[in-house]
C-alpha positions in Angstrom: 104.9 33.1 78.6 102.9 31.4 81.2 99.9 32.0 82.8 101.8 33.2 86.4 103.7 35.3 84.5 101.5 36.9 82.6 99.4 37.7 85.7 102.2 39.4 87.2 102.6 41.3 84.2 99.0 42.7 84.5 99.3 43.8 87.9 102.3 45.6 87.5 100.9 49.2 88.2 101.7 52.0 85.1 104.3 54.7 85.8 103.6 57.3 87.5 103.7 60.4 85.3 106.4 63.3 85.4 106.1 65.7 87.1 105.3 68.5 84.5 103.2 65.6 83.0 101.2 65.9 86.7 101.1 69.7 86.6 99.6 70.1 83.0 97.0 67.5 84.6 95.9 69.7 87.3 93.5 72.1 86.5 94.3 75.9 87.1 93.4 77.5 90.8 92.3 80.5 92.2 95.4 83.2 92.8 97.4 82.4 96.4 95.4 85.1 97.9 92.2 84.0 96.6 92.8 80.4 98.3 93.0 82.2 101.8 89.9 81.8 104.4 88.8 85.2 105.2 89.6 86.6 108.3 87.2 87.0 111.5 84.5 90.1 110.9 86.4 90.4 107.1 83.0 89.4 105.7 81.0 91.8 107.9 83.4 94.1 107.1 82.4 93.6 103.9 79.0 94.0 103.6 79.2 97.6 106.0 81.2 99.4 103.7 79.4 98.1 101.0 76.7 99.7 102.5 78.0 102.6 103.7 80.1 103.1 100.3 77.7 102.5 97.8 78.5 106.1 95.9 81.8 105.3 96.1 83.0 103.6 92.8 85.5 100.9 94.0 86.0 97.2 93.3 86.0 94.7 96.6 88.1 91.3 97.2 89.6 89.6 99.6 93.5 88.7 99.1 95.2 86.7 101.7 92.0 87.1 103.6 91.7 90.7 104.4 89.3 93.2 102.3 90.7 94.8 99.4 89.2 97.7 97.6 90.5 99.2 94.7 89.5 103.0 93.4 90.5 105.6 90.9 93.0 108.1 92.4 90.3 110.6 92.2 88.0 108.8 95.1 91.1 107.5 97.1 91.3 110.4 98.9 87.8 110.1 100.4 87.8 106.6 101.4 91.4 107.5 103.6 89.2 110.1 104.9 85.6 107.4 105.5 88.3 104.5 106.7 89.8 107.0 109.4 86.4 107.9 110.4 85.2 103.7 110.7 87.8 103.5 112.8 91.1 102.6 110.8 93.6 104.8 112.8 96.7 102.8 112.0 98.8 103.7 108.8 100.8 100.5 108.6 102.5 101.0 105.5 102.4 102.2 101.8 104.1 100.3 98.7 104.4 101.1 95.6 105.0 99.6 92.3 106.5 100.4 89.0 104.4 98.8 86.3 106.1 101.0 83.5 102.8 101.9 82.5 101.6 102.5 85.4 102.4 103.2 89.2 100.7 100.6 91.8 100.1 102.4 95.3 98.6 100.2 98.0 97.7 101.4 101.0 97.4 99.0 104.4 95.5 100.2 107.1 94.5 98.2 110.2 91.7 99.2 113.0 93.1 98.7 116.3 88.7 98.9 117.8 87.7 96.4 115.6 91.1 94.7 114.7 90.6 94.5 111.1 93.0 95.3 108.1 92.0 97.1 105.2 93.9 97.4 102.3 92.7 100.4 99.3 94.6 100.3 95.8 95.0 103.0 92.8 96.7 103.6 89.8 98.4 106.5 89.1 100.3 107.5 85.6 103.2 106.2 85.3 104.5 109.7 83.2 103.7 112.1 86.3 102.6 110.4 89.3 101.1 112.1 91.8 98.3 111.9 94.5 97.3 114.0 97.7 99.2 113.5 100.7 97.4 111.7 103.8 99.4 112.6 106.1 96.1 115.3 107.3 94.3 112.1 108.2 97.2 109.6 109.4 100.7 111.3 110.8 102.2 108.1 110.6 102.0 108.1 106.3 104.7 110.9 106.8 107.9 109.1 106.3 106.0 106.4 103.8 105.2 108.9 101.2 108.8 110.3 101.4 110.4 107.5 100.5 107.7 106.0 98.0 108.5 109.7 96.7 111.8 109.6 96.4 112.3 105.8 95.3 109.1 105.9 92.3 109.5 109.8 91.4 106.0 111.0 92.2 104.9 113.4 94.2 102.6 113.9 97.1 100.5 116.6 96.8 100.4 118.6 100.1 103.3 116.9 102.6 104.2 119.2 105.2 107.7 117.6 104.3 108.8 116.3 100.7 112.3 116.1 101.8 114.3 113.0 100.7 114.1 110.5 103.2 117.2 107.8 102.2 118.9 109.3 99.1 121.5 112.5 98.7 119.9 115.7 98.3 121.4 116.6 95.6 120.7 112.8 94.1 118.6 112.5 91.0 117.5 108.9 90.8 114.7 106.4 90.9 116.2 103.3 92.1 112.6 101.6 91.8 111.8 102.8 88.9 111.9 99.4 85.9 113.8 102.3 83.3 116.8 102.7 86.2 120.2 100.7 85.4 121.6 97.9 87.1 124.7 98.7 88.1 127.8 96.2 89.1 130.1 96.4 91.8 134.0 98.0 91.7 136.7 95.8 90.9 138.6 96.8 94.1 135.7 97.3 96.6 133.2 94.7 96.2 129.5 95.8 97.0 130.3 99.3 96.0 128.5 100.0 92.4 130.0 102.3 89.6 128.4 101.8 86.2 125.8 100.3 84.2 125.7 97.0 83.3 125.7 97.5 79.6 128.1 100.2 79.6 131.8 99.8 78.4 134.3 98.7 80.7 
């Protein structure tokens, strides 16, 4: 070979790798949320309940850059009561999550003085789920814990008004629920469901 040849040879840059050859070269991250800057005051918010919280077993993080505290279901119902009174008077929502062992309920609150979000997190048993209504402290949790009721079959101790919010009264169900079946459509009139999937035809 000669010499131009082989100098051409010996710049030729090496392949670049695959790309799951590039991914099992990048070292592991911190969790989406975790990557998030925190939000104005989050960190303030922070240290003050902290503070102000210390007897209150809980464990603090920030995901997606608001405050996070989780608790046992025994203390949850005094921090809805110490976030109403630092000014968290907005019930934004309540979800809840079926982790067949276990229910997740996440609270989200948000503090229309200081305009801060808070978000407080317990487990409940996924065998009998239940948990004291907050509806004393925020009105708006009313129609939140009905349908978390009716959708994970758990029950909220002390709502003025368990009715069902989106299923049949007379309906039996918990369509969020990992144990309840998928079911597939009619033959005739698609969309509509009629049996299990892993039942005969």
């Amino acid at each position: 070979m000669a010499e131009g040849e082989e100098q051409s040879a010996a710049e030729t840059p090496a392949p670049a790798a695959a790309p799951a050859a590039r991914l099992a070269q990048t070292p592991p991250g911190p969790p989406p949320g975790d990557r998030e800057p925190h939000k104005p005051g989050t960190d303030d918010l922070a240290a003050d309940i902290e503070q102000a919280w210390g007897d209150l077993p809980h464990e603090a993080k920030f995901n997606f850059g608001d405050l996070e505290l989780s608790l046992d279901k025994e203390h949850l119902p005094e921090a809805c009561k110490r976030a109403r009174a630092d000014g968290f008077d907005y019930f934004m929502c309540l979800t809840g999550t079926d982790y067949e062992t276990y229910i997740d309920l996440v609270y989200h609150l948000y503090s229309y003085r200081h305009h801060r979000r808070l978000t407080l997190r317990t487990k409940l048993d996924a065998e009998s789920p239940s948990i004291p209504s907050v509806t004393p402290i925020w009105k708006g949790a009313d129609w939140h814990e009905r349908e978390t009721a009716e959708m994970l079959g758990m029950v909220f101790e002390g709502h003025p008004d368990p009715r069902k919010l989106l299923l049949d009264d007379d309906v039996d169900e918990r369509p969020l629920r990992k144990s309840h079946p998928l079911v597939p459509v009619y033959e005739d009139r698609p969309g509509i469901v009629r049996r299990p999937i892993d039942s005969p035809a």
